[in-house]
TIDRENMI-154122 format. One line per 8 residues: number of its first residue (from 1); for each residue x, y, z of N, C-alpha, C. Coordinates in steps of 0.05 Angstrom, whole numbers. Example, Ala and Ser with C-alpha at 12.3 -4.5 7.8 and 13.67 -1.06 7.14 Angstrom:
BEGIN
1 = 264 -114 156 246 -90 156 264 -66 156 ~ 257 -45 142 273 -21 143 258 1 157;
//
This chain:
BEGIN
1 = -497 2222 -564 -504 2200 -548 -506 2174 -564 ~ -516 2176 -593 -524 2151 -605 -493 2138 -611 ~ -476 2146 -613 -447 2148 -625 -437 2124 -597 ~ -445 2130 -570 -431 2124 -540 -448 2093 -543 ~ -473 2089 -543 -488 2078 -550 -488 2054 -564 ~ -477 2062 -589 -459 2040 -606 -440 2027 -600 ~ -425 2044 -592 -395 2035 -578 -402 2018 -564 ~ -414 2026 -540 -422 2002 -511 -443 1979 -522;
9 = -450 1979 -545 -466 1950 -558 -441 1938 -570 ~ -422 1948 -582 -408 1941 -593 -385 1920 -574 ~ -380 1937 -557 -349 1931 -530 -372 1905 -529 ~ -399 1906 -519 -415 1884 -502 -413 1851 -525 ~ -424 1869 -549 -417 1844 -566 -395 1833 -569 ~ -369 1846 -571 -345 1834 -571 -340 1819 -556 ~ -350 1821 -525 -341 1803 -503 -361 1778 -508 ~ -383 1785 -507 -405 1760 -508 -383 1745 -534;
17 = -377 1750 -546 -364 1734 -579 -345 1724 -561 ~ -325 1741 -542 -309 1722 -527 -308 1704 -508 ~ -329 1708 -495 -341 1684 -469 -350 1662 -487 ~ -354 1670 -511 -380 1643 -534 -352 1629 -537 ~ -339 1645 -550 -309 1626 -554 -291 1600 -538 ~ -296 1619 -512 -282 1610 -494 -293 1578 -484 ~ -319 1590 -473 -336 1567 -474 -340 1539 -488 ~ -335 1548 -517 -340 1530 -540 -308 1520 -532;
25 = -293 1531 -530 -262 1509 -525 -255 1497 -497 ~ -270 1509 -486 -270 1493 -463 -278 1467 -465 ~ -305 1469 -482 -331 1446 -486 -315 1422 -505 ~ -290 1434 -519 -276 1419 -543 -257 1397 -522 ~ -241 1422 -509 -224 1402 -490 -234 1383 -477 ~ -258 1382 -463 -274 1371 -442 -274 1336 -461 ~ -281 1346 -479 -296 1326 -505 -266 1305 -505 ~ -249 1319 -511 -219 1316 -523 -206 1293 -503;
33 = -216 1305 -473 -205 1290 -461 -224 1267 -448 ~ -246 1271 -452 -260 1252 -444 -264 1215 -459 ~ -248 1232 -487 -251 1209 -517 -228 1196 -503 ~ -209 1209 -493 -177 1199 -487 -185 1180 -472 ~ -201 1182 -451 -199 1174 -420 -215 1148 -427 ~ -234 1144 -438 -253 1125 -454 -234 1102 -467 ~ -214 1118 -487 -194 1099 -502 -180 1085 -489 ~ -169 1105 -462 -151 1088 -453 -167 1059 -433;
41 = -190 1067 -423 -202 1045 -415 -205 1020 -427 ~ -214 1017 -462 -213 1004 -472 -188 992 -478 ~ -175 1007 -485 -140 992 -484 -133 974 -461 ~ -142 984 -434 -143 974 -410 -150 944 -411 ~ -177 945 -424 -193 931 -420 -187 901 -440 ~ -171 911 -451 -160 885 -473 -127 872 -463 ~ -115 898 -452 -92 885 -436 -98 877 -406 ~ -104 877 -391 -110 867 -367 -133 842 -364;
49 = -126 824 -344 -156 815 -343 -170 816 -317 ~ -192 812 -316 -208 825 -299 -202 834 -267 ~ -185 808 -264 -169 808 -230 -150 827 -228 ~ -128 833 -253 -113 850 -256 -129 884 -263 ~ -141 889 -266 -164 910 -268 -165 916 -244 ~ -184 901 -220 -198 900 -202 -180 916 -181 ~ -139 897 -183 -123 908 -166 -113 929 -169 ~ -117 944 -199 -103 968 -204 -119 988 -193;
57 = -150 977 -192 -170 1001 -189 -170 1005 -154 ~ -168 981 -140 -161 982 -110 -134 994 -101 ~ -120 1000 -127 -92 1009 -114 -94 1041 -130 ~ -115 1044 -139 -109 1075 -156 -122 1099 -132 ~ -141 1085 -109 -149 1095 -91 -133 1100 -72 ~ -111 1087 -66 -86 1096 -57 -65 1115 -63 ~ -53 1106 -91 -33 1119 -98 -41 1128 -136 ~ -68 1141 -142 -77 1157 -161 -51 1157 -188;
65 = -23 1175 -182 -7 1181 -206 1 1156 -209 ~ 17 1146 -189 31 1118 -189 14 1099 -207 ~ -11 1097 -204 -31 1079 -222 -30 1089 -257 ~ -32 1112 -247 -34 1141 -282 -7 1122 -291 ~ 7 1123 -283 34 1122 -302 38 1093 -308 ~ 35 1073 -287 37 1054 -285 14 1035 -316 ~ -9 1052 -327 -22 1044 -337 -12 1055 -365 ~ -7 1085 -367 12 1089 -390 32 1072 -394;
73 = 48 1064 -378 70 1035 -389 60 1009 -405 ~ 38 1008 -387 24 977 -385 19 982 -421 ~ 8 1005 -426 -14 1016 -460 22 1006 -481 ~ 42 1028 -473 55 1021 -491 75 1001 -494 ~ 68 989 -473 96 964 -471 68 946 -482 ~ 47 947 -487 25 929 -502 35 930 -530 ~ 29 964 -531 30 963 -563 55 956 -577 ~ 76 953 -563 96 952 -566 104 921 -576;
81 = 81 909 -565 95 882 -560 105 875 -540 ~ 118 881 -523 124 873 -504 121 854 -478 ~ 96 863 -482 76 848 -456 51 834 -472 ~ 49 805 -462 19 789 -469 -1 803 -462 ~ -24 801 -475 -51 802 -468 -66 782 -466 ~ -85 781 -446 -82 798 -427 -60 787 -412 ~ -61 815 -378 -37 809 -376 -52 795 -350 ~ -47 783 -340 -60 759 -313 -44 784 -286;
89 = -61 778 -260 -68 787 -229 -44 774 -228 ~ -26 762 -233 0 739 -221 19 762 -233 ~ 17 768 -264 38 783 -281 41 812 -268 ~ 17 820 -263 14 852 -252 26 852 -225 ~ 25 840 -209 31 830 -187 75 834 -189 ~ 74 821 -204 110 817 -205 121 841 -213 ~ 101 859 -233 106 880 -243 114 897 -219 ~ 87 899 -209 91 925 -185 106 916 -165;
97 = 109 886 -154 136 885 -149 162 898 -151 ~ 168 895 -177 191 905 -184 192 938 -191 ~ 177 950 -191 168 977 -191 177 985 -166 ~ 165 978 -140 166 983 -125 188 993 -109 ~ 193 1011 -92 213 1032 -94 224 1016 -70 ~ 255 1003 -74 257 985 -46 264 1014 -18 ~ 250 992 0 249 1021 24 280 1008 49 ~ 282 1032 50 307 1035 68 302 1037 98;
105 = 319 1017 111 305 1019 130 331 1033 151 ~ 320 1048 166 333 1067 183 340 1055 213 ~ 355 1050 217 365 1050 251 376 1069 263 ~ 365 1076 287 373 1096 306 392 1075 325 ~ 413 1087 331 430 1074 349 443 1095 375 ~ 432 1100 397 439 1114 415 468 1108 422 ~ 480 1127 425 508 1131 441 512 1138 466;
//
């Protein structure tokens, strides 16, 4: 019995070692991405100015990825050079203009 005993302290500790693990990388990623999400605000926060902010954040409640990606561009066409800082509510404005996916417009024509 002492032999079965061991074993089943043993199997138990193995797992507890693997839930500790798991946990602890979960807690890493959480961290990982939270530093990211922080950074990119700040980056945000030096390329845009306040009005331009204000409209991305009123339009991220709409269209969420469209905003995600739209702000990844904004980060490396900064770093890039590309684009002034900040960038002015008038500049953002022309941007998503031109982003903007021209829409087709459909006519039905009965016969």
């Amino acid at each position: 019995m002492e032999a079965e005993d061991y074993e089943l302290e043993e199997i138990k500790r193995r797992r507890m070692a693997e839930i500790q693990r798991r946990l602890l990388e979960r807690e890493r990623s959480r961290q990982a991405e939270e530093r990211a999400r922080v950074e990119r605000q700040v980056l945000l926060t030096r390329i845009l100015s306040p009005e331009a902010r204000s409209r991305l954040t009123n339009l991220r409640m709409v269209r969420p990825e469209f905003v995600e990606q739209l702000e990844t561009q904004l980060i490396q066409a900064a770093q890039a050079g590309r684009i002034s800082a900040p960038l002015s509510d008038e500049e953002l404005r022309e941007i998503l203009q031109r982003l903007q996916s021209p829409k087709r417009e459909i006519k039905i024509r009965r016969v």
